[in-house]
C-alpha positions as CSV (number, residue, x, y, z in Angstrom):
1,X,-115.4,-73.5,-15.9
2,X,-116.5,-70.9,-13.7
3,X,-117.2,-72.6,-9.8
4,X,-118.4,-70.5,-6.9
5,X,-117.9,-71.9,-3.5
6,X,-120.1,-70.7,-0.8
7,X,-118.5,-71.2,2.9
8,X,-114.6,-71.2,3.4
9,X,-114.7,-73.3,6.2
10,X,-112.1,-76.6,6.9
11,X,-113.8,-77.9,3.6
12,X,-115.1,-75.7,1.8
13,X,-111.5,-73.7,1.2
14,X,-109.9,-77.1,0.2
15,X,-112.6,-77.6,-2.1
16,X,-112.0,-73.9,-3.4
17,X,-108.3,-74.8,-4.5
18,X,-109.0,-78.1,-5.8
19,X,-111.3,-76.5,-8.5
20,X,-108.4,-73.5,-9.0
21,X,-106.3,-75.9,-10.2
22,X,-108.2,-78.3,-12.4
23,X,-110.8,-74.7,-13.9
24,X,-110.3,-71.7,-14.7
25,X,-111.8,-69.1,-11.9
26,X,-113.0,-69.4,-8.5
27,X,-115.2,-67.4,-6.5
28,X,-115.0,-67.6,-3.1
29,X,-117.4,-66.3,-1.1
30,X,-117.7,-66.4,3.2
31,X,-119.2,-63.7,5.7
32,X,-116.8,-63.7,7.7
33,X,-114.0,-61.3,6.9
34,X,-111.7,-62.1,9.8
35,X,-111.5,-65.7,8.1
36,X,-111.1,-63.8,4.9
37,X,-108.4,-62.2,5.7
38,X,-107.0,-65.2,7.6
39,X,-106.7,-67.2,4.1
40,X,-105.2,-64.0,1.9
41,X,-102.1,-64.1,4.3
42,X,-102.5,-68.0,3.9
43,X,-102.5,-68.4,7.5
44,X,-100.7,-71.3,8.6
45,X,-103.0,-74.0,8.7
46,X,-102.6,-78.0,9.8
47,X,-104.4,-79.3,6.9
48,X,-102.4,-80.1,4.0
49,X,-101.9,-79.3,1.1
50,X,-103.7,-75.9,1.8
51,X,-101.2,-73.5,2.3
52,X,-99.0,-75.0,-0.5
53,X,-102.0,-74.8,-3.0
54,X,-103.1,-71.4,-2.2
55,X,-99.6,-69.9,-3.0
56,X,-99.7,-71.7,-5.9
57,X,-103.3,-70.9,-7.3
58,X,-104.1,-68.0,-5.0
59,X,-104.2,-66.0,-8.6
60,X,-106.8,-67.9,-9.6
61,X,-109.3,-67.0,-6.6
62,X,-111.3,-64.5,-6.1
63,X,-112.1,-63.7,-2.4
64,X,-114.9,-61.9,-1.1
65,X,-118.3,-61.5,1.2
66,X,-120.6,-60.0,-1.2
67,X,-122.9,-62.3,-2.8
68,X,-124.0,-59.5,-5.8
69,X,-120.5,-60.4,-7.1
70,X,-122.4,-64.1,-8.2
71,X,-123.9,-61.7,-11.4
72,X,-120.6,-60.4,-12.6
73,X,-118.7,-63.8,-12.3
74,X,-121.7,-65.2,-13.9
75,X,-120.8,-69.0,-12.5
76,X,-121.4,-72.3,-14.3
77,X,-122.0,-73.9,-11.0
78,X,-121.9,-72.8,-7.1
79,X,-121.5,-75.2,-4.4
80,X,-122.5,-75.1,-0.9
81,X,-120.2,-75.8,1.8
82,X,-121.5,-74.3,5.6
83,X,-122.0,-75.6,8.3
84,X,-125.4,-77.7,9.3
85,X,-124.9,-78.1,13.8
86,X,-127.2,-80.8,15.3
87,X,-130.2,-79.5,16.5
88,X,-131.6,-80.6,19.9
89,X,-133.6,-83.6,18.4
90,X,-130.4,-84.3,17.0
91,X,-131.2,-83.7,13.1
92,X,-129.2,-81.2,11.0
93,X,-129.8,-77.2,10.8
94,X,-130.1,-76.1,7.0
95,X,-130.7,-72.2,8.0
96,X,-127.4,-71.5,7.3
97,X,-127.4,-73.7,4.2
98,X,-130.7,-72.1,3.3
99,X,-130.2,-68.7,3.5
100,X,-126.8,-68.9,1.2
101,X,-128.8,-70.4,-1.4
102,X,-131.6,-67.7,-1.2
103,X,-128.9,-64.9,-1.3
104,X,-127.1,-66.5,-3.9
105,X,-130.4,-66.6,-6.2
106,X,-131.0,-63.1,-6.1
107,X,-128.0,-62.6,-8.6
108,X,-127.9,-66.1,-10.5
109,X,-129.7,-68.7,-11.1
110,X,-127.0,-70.8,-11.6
111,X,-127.3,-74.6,-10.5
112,X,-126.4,-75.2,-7.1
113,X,-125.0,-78.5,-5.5
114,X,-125.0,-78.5,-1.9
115,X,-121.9,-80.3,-0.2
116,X,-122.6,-79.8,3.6
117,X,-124.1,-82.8,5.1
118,X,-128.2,-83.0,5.5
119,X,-130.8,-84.3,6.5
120,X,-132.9,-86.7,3.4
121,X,-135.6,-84.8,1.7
122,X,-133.8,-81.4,2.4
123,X,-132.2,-81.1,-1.2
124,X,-135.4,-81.9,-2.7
125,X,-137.2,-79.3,-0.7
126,X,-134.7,-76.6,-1.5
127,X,-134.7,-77.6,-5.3
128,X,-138.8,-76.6,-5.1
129,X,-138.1,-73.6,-3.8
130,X,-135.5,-72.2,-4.9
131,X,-135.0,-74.3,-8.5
132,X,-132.0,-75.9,-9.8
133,X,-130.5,-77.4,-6.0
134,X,-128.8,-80.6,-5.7
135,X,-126.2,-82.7,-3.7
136,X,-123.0,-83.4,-4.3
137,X,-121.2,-84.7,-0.9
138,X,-117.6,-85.1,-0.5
139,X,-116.6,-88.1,1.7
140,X,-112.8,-86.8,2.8
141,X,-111.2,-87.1,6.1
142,X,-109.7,-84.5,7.9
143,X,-106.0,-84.4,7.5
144,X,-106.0,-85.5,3.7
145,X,-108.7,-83.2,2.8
146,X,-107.3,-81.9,-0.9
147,X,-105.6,-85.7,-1.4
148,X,-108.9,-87.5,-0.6
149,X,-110.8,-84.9,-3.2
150,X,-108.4,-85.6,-5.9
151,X,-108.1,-89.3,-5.4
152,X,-111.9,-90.3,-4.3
153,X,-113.4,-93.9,-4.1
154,X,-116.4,-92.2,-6.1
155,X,-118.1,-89.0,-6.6
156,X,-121.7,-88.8,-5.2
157,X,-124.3,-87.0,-7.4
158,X,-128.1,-86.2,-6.2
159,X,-129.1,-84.7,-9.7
160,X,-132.0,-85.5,-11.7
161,X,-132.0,-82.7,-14.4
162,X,-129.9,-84.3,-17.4
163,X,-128.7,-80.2,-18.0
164,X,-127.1,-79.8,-14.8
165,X,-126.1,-83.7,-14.3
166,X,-123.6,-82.9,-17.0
167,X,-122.5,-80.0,-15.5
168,X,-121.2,-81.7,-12.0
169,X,-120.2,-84.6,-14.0
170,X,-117.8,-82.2,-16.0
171,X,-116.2,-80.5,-13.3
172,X,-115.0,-83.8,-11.9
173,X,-114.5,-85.4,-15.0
174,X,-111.6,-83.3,-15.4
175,X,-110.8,-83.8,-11.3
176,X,-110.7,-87.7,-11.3
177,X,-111.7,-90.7,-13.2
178,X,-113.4,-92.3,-10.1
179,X,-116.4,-94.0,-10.7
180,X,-119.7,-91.4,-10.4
181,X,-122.5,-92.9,-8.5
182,X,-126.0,-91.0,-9.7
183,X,-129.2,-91.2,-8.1
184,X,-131.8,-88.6,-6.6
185,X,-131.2,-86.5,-4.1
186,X,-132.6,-88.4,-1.8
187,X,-131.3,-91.5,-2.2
188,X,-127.5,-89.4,-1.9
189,X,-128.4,-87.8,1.2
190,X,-129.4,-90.8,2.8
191,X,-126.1,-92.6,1.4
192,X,-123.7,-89.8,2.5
193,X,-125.0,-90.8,6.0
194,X,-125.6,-94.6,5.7
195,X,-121.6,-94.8,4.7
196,X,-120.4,-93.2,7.7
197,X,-122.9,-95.6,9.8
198,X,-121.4,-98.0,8.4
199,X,-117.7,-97.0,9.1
200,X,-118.8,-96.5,12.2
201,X,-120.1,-99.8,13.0
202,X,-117.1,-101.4,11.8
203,X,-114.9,-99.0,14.3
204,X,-117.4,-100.6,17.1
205,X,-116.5,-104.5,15.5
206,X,-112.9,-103.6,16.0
207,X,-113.6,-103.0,19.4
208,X,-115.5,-105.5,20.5
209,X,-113.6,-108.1,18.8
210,X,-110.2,-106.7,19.2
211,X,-111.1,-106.2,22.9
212,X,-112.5,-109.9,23.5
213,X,-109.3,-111.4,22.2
214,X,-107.2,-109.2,24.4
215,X,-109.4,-110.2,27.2
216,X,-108.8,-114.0,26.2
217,X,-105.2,-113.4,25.7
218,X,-105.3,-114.3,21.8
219,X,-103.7,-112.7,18.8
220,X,-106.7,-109.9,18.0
221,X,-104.5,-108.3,15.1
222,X,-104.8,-111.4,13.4
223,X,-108.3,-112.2,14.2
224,X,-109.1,-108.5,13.0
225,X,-106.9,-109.1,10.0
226,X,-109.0,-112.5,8.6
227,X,-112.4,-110.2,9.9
228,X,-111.6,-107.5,7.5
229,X,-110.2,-109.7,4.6
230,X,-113.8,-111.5,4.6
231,X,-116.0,-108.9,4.2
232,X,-119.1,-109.6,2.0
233,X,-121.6,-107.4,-0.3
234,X,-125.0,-108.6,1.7
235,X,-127.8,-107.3,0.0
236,X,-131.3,-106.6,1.7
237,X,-133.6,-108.8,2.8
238,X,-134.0,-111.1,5.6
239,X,-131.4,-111.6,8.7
240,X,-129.3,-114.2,10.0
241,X,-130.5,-117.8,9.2
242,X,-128.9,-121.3,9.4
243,X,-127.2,-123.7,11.9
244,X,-123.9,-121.3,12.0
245,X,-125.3,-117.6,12.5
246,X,-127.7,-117.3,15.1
247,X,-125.8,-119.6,17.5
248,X,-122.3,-118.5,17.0
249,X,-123.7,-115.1,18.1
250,X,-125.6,-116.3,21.3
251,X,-122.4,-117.9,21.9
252,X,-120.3,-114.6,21.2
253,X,-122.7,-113.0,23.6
254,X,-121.7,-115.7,26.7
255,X,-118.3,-115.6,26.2
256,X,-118.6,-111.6,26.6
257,X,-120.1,-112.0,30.0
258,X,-117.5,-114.9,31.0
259,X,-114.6,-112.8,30.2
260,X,-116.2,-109.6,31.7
261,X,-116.0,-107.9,28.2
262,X,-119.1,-105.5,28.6
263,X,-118.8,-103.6,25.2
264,X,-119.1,-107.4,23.1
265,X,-121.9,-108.2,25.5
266,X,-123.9,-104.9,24.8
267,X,-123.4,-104.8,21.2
268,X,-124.0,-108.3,20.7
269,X,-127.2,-108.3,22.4
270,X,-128.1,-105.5,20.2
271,X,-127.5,-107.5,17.3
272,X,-129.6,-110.5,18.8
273,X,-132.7,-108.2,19.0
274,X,-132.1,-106.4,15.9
275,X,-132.1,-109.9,14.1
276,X,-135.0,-111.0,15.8
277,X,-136.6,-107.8,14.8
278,X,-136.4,-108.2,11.7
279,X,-139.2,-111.1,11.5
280,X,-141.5,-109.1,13.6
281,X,-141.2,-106.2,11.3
282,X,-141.7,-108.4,7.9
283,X,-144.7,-109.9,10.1
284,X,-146.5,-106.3,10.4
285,X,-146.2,-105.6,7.3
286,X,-148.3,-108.6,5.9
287,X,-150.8,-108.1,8.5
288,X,-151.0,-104.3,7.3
289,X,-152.0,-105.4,3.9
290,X,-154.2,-108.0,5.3
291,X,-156.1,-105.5,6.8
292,X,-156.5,-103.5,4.1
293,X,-158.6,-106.0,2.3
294,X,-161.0,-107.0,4.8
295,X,-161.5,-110.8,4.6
296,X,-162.6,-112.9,6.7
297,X,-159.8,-115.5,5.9
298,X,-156.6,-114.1,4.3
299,X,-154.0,-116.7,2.4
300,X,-150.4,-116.1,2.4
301,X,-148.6,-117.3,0.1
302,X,-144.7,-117.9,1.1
303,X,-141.9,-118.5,-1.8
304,X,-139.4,-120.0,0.6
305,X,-139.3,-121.8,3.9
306,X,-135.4,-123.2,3.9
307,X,-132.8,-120.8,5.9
308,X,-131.3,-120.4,2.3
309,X,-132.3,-120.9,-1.3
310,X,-132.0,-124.6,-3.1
311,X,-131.2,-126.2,0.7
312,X,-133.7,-128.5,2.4
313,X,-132.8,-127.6,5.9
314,X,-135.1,-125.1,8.1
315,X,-132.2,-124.1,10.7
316,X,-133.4,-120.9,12.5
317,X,-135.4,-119.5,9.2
318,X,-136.8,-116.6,9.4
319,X,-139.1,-116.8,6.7
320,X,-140.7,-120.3,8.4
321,X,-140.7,-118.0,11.9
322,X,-142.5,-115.4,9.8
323,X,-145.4,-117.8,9.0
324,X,-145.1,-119.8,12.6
325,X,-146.3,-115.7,14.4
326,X,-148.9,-115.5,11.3
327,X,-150.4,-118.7,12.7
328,X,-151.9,-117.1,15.8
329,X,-153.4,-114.5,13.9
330,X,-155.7,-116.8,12.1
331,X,-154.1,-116.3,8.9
332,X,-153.8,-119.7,5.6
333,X,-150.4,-120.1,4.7
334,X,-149.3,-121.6,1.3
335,X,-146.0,-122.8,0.9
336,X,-143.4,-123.2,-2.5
337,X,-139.7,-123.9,-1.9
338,X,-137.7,-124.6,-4.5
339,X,-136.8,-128.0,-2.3
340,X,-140.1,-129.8,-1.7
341,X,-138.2,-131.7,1.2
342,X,-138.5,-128.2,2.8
343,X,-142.1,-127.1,2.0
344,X,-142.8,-130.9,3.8
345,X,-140.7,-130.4,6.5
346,X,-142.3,-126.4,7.3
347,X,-145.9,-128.4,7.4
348,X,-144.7,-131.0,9.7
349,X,-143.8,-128.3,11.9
350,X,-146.8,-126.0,11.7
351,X,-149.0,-128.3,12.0
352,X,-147.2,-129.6,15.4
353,X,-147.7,-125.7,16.4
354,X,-151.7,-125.7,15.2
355,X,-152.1,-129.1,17.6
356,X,-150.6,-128.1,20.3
357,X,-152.6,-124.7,20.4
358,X,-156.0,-125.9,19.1
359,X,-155.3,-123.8,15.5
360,X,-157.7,-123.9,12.4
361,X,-155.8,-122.4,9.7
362,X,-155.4,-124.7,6.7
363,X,-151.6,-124.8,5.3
364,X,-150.8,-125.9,2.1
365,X,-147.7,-127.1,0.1
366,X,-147.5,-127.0,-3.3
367,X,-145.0,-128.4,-5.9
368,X,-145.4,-125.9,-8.5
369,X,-145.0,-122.1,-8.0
370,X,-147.5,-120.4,-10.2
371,X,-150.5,-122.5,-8.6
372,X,-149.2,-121.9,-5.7
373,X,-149.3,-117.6,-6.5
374,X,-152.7,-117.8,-8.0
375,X,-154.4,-119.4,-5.1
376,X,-153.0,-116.9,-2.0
377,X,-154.4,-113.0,-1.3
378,X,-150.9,-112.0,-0.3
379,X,-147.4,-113.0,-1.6
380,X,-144.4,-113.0,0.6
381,X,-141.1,-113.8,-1.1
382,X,-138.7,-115.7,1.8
383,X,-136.3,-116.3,-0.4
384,X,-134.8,-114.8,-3.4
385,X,-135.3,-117.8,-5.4
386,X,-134.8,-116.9,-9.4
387,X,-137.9,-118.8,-10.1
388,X,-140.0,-115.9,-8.6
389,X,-138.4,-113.8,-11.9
390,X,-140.6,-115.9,-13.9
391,X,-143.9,-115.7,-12.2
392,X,-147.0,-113.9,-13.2
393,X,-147.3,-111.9,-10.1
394,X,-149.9,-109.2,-11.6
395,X,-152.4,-108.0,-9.5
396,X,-150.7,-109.6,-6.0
397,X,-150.2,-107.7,-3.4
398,X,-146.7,-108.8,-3.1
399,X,-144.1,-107.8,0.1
400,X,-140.6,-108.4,-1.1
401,X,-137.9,-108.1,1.4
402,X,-135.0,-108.6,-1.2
403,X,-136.3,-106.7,-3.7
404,X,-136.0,-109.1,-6.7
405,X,-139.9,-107.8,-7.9
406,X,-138.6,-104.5,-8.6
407,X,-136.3,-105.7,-11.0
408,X,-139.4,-107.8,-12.4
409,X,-141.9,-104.7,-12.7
410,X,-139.0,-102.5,-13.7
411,X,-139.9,-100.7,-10.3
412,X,-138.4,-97.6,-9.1
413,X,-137.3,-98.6,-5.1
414,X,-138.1,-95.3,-3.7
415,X,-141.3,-95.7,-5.2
């Protein structure tokens, strides 16, 4: 194939001599002929790999800052590499993107896969505009820039036109057998930048639970070891529930202060009010589409009181602290757990809370989960229980924090 590269930058000339040497022709063009220049003496450079690879495919590449030659190399694909600087409200600047995708279309109309980092819904502007734009991030490191591009975890793909899914899928096809993630562009963009959150808040673990150790005089390589080797694939949906969670981190939290660790203190605190958060957020929500209807008297119906699916016990649940805040705003709660002993216990409780603060809203269990749907306004799934998959749930307004009623309606998430 024919690949264009657009920026010659720390990765976008690495990414120029990896396609060299697995296609046939490269152009690359950059503005700036002093870096130009700088690369056809193959200027020493700490990166490696670089120098090595350009004497070797240097043949191969065709260098220059004139964008016109696009119609003569006649590409199969160009990708974008420039840079995108924080702005002062801190999101990304596409100018420079931009304006090399609006040169590049006067003499091709090639499809282009952006590689610089943006911000999500940039690609799909871009593709209105200027037709045939997508994103393809690279997730490298600096320092193994050309090893981490031929040896990648995955390949990230923004690219909902079959035609041109092909094409990217082709080129690295013949790079590496890694696993190809697809979605739109969207959804890419804003997983290029959830990954390196979440790197990053694993750097911040290491610190505040390496440096608590240290500060307690225990083995923190070890601790961090067992940490890392326990790592599971949480999905969506409610936060920390159950006698263990919740208190182990308020404990965390004290045992930063004794020890005078203020890092662990701060970030655990964060992590308290994040978690509480959470049930005011999934609160909101039900009372946004409460509003919307206009009643008088709205029933909620809740698939799940216990901290966890198929356990009686209510330790710290969010779901049940999600109903015990709708009961001051006047709204019927029916309950279904999969564990009646649970739906009885959650009554007990709320109707402790309605007592003590003169309440009039009726709550309900119910033993059998259909009834228990076709009787409340709203439905709020608590738990992922795989009963709910075999619900009618048609015309409910239904808030799902898990997700499991996309899977039912064959919903689209982003939708």
């Amino acid at each position: 194939m024919h690949i264009a590269v657009i920026g010659l930058g720390k990765l976008g000339l690495p990414l120029s001599l990896v396609m060299a040497k697995y296609h046939r022709e490269v152009l690359g063009i950059d503005l700036d002929i002093n870096r130009l220049e700088e690369i056809k003496v193959n200027k020493k450079t700490h990166e490696p790999l670089v120098n090595e690879y350009y004497e070797k495919y240097k043949n191969k590449i065709h260098l220059t800052t004139n964008y016109e030659e696009l119609k003569f190399f006649n590409p199969d694909a160009i990708f974008v590499v420039v840079q995108t600087p924080s702005k002062i409200d801190e999101t990304f600047d596409i100018y420079y993107v931009e304006i090399a995708i609006y040169r590049a279309r006067k003499f091709t109309d090639a499809p282009i896969y952006i590689v610089s980092t943006v911000n999500p819904g940039d690609t799909e502007r871009l593709n209105k505009k200027y037709g045939r734009v997508y994103y393809n991030p690279e997730m490298v490191a600096q320092g193994r820039i050309i090893h981490d591009m031929e040896n990648p975890n995955y390949i990230l793909i923004g690219c909902e036109n079959k035609r041109d899914l092909k094409i990217i899928q082709r080129i690295w096809s013949k790079i590496t057998d890694a696993p190809q993630y697809v979605s739109s562009t969207r959804t890419i963009e804003l997983a290029k930048i959830s990954l390196n959150v979440s790197l990053i808040t694993q750097i911040m673990m290491a610190n505040v639970i390496g440096g608590l150790a240290d500060k307690m005089e225990c083995d923190s390589k070890l601790i961090l070891e067992l940490v890392w080797k326990d790592i599971r694939k949480y999905r969506q949906g409610l936060g920390a529930s159950g006698p263990c969670f919740p208190r182990d981190l308020a404990l965390y939290k004290v045992i930063c202060a004794r020890y005078g660790h203020c890092l662990g203190e701060r970030v655990i605190n964060s992590l308290i009010f994040a978690n509480k958060q959470i049930i005011y957020d999934w609160r909101n929500e039900i009372k946004k589409e409460a509003e919307k209807m206009k009643k008088d008297k709205v029933k909620v119906g809740v698939v799940g009181v216990a901290y966890k699916p198929y356990v009686p016990y209510l330790y710290a649940s969010q779901s049940l602290e999600i109903i015990r805040t709708l009961l001051y705003d006047k709204f019927d709660i029916n309950i279904w757990d999969a564990i009646k002993e649970a739906s009885e216990d959650a009554k007990k409780q709320l109707d402790n809370i309605k007592k003590m603060y003169c309440l009039d809203n009726e709550i309900k269990v119910y033993d059998n989960l259909q009834e228990m749907i076709d009787n409340s306004d709203i439905i709020f799934i608590g738990l992922p229980f795989k009963e709910i998959k075999e619900a009618n749930l048609k015309n409910k307004i239904v808030i799902d924090p898990w997700g499991i009623t996309n899977e039912i309606f064959n919903r689209d998430p982003r939708s």
